[in-house]
C-alpha positions, 0 to 999 in steps of 0.5 A: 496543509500540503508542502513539497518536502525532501525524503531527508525532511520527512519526519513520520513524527509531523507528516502523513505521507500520502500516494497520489496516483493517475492512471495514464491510459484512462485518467483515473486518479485515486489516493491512499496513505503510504501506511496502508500500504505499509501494513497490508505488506505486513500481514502478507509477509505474516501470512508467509510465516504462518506457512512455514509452520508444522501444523496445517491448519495454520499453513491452510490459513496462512495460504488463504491469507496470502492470496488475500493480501496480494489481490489487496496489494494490487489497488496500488500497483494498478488503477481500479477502473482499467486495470492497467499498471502504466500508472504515475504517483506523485507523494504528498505529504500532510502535516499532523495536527497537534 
């Protein structure tokens, strides 16, 4: 069930918070729930510790990692079929079921 709630209303507990997003130079519209989001930030910030460390395997990893999770970040700061970054999104919030 889709509802228009207020940012007070939202309760991760009873919603899914997903992203629509448009692109507005080609049209494209795709979705992506805001956790997906949440957790790739995560792992990059993760990834940025690892190379804050004294062993260099790890900072070898960790750097490779990084750059892994930036290009995963940009699907939601840009449209998969053009590219451009002149895109609107619009939260949509589901309600869990119990």
């Amino acid at each position: 069930m889709i509802k228009e709630i207020t940012a007070e209303e939202f309760d991760p507990k009873k919603y899914v918070k997903e992203v629509k997003c448009e692109c507005n130079e080609c049209g494209k519209i795709w979705h992506y729930l805001e956790s997906e989001e949440k957790r790739i930030q995560s792992q990059k910030r993760w990834s940025g510790v690892g190379m804050m460390t004294c062993c260099l395997p790890v900072q070898l990893y960790s750097k490779n990692q990084a750059g892994k999770w930036e290009s995963e970040l940009d699907k939601f700061k840009k449209c998969p079929k053009c590219g451009s970054i002149n895109i609107k999104k619009k939260e949509i919030h589901h309600k869990k079921e119990k």
